[in-house]
VOGU-3710 file (C-alpha; in Angstrom, 3 decimals, decimal comma):
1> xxxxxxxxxx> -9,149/12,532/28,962  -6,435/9,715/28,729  -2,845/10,764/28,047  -1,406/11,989/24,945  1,824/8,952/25,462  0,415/5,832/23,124  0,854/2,300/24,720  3,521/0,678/23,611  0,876/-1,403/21,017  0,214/2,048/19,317
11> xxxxxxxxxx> 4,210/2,446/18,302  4,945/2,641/15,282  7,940/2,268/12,454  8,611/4,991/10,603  7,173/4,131/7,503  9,765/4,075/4,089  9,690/7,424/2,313  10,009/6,065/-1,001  7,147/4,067/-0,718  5,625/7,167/0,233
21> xxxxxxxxxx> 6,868/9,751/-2,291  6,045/6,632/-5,498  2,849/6,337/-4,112  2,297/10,018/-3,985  3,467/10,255/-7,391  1,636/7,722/-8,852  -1,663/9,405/-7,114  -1,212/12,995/-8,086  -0,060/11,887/-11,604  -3,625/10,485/-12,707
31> xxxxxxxxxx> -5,321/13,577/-10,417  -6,633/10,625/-7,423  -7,099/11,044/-4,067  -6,364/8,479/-1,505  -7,862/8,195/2,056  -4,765/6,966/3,690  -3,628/10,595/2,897  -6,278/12,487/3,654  -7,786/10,579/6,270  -3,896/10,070/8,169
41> xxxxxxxxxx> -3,910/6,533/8,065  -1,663/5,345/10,336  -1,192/2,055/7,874  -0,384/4,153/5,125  3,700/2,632/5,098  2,341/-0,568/5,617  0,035/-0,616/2,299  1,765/1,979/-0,059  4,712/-0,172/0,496  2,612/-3,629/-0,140
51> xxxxxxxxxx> 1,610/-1,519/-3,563  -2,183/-0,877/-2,463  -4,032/2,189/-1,843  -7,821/3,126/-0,848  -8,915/5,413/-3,259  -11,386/7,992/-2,448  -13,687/9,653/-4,999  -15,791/13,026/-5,461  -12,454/15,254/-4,055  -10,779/15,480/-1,099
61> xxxxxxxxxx> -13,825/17,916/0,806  -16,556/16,967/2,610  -19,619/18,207/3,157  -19,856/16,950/7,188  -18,014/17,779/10,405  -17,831/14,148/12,003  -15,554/14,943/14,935  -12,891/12,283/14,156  -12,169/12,583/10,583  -9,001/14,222/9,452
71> xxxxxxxxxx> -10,671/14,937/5,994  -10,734/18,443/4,455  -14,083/20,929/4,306  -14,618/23,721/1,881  -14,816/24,146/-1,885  -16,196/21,709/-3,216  -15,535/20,573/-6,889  -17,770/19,148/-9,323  -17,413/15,124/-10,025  -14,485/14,576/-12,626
81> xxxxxxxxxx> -15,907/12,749/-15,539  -12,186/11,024/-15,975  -12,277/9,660/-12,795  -13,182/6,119/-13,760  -10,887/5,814/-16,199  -8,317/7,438/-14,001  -9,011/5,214/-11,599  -8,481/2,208/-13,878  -5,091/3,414/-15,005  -3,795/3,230/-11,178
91> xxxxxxxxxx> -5,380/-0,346/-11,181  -3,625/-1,404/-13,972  -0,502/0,435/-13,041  -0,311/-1,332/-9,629  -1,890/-5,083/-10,622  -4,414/-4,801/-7,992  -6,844/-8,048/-7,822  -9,095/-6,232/-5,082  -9,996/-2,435/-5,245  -11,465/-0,442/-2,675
101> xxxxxxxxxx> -13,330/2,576/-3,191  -14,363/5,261/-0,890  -15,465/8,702/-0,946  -16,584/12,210/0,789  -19,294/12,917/2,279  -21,058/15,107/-0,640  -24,264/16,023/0,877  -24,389/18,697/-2,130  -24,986/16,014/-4,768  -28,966/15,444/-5,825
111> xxxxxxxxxx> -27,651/11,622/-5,178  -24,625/11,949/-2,749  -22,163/10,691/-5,537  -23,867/7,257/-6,549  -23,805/7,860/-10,083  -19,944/8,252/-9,386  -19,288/5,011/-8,037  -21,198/3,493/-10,060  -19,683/4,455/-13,041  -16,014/4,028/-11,587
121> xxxxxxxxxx> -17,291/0,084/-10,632  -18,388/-0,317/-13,999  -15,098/1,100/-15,188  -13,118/-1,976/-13,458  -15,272/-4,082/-14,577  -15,065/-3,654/-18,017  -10,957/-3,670/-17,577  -10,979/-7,237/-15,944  -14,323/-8,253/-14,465  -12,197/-10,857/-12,050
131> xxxxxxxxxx> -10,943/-8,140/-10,136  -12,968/-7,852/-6,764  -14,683/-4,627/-5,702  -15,107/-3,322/-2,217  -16,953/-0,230/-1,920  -16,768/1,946/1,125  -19,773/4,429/0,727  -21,652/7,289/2,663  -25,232/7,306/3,756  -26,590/9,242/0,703
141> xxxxxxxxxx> -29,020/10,803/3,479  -31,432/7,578/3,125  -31,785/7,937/-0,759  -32,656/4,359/-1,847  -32,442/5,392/-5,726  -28,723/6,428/-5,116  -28,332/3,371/-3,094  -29,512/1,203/-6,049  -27,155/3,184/-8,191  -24,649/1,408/-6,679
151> xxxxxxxxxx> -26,035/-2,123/-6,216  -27,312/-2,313/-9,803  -23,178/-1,659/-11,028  -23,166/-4,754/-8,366  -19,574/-4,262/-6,376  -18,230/-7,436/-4,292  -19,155/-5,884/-1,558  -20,651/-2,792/0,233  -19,218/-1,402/3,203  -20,763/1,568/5,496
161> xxxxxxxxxx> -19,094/2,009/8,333  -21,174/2,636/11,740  -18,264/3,933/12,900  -19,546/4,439/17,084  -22,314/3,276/19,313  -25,880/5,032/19,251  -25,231/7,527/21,878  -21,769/9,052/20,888  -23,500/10,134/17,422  -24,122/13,452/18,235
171> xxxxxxxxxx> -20,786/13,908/19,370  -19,065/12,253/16,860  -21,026/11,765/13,671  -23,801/14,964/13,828  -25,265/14,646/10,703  -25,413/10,902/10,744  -27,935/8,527/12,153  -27,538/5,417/13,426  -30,511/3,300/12,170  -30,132/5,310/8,971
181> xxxxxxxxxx> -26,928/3,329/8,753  -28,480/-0,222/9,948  -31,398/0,546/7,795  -28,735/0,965/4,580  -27,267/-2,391/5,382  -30,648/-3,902/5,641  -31,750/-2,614/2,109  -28,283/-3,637/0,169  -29,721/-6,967/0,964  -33,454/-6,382/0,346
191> xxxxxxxxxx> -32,128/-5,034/-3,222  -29,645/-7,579/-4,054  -29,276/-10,757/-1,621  -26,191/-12,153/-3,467  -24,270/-8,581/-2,558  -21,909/-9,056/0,752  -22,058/-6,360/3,142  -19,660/-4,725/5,652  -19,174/-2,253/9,045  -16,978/-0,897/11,358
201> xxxxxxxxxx> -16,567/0,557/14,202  -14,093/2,433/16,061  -13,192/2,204/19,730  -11,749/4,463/22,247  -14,636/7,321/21,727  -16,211/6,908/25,516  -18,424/3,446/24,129  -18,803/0,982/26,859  -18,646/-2,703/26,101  -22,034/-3,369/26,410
211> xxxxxxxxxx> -23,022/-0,960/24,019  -20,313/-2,307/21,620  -21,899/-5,611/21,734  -25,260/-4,251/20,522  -24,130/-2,184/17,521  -22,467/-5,959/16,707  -26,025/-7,681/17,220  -27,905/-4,615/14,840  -25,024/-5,192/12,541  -25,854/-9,372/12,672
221> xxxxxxxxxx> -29,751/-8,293/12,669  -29,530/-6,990/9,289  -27,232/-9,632/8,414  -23,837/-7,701/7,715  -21,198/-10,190/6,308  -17,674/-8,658/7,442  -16,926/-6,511/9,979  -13,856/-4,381/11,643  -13,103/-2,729/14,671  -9,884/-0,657/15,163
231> xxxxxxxxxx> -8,671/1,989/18,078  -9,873/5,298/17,269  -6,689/7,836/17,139  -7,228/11,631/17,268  -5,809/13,799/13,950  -5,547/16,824/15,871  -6,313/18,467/19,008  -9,324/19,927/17,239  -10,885/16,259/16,710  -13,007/14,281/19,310
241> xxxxxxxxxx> -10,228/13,064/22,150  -9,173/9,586/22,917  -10,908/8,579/25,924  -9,040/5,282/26,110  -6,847/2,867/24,337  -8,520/-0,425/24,048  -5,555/-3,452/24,828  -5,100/-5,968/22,180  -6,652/-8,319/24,174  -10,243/-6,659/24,325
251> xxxxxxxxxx> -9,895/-6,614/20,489  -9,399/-9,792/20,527  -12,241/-10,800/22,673  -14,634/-8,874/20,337  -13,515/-11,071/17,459  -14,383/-13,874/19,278  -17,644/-12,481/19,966  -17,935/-11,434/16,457  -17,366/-14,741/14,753  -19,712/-16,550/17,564
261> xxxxxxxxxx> -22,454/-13,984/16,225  -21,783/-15,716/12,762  -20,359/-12,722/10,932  -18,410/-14,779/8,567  -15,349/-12,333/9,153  -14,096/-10,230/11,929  -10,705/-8,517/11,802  -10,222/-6,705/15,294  -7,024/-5,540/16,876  -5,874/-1,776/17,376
271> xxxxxxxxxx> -4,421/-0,777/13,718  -7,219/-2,315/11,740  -8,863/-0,242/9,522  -11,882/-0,487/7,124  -10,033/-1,312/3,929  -6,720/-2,806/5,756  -5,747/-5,871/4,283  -9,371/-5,635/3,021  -8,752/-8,901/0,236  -8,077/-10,943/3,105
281> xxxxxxxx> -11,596/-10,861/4,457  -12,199/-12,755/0,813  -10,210/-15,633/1,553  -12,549/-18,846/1,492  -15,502/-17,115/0,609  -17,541/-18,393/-2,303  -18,414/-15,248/-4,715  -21,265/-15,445/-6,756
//
């Protein structure tokens, strides 16, 4: 087990409390989650301060135990038909131009929560159908119906995150599978080819390099736009442990790597998250 002390690249400002508590406000006011909350995103200052959020549908409970999340489990409430329109509100409220959208893990839903996003994409779009629309969604346990839920209400782009190499799965994601997950990716093309696709992957879980650089090759296989890697950090003492903290450098090295594989974005270094600074990846891309 590496030690508890973070490397001086894992040190942090204390972020501004009144970004924090208008934020908060803003959120519980229209009955949202967020996933920088409830996931402890450690860029949570930087983006509630920028005026941007991540917000996550279907409640704040999931139905799975993946070993790193922070999220909540137990009761789990029914999908709030306002949530679209909710949703819209905080768009409007904070002029957002790119909206991400994640959710739980609701393995209780007959379609894992398509018809949810779906409907909350659809929502945006009929507000201003300029604004860009990054979705950030769950397996649905292989259902390709649910998965064309969400392709038909046709988002900018569809992210699933692989999160960790093949072998660390049953550690760290149990109900998962790994070429469930490639095999997702592969069909949001098969369904739509116009639709851009995204991963990530965290580091630090016990992965070795070589193994990094094949979940990178499966993502390129099944042609996956945009990807991220960032260094895992453990909620609690109850989540998986940091085996190691991955230097800048490495991070850097696997954006190289990435870009020479021809994904046609890579952000890598140790704070990056799935939806941090997520309109950037847009930049120079030509959207259908």
């Amino acid at each position: 087990m590496v030690s508890s002390v973070k490397p001086e690249w894992l040190k942090r400002s204390i972020p501004d409390p009144v970004a924090l508590a208008k934020m908060k406000e803003l959120m519980d006011g229209l009955q949202l989650h967020t996933v920088c909350e409830s996931a402890h995103c450690p860029n949570q200052g930087n983006c509630f301060g920028r005026g941007v959020a991540t917000f996550m549908i279907l409640g704040n409970v999931c139905t799975r135990h993946c070993t790193f999340c922070a999220v909540e489990h137990g009761w789990l409430a029914p999908p709030d038909a306002n949530e679209p329109e909710h949703i819209v509100e905080a768009v409007k409220k904070l002029g957002l131009h790119h909206v991400v959208i994640t959710s739980v893990t609701r393995d209780d839903l007959p379609d894992g929560g398509a018809y949810q996003f779906a409907k909350v994409i659809e929502a945006i779009r009929s507000y201003n159908p300029r604004i860009t629309v990054e979705v950030l969604i769950p397996d649905f346990q292989g259902s390709l119906s649910a998965l064309e839920l969400v392709v038909a209400s046709y988002p900018t782009i569809i992210n699933h995150n692989v999160e960790t190499v093949p072998r660390l799965y049953p550690q760290v994601r149990p109900q998962a599978n790994y070429e469930r997950s490639i095999q997702l990716l592969k069909s949001v093309k098969s369904m739509e080819e116009g639709l851009l696709t995204k991963s990530g992957l965290m580091l630090g879980l016990g992965e070795s390099r070589e193994e990094v650089i094949q979940v990178m090759a499966d993502l390129r296989e099944v042609d996956c736009d945009f990807l991220t890697i960032g260094q895992y950090l453990r909620p609690s003492l109850n989540h998986h442990e940091v085996v190691r903290f991955v230097p800048p450098a490495e991070f850097e090295e696997y954006r190289d790597t990435g870009v020479a594989m021809g994904f046609r974005g890579v952000a890598s270094a140790p704070f990056v998250r799935s939806s941090f600074q997520a309109d950037q990846m847009l930049e120079g891309i030509s959207l259908p």
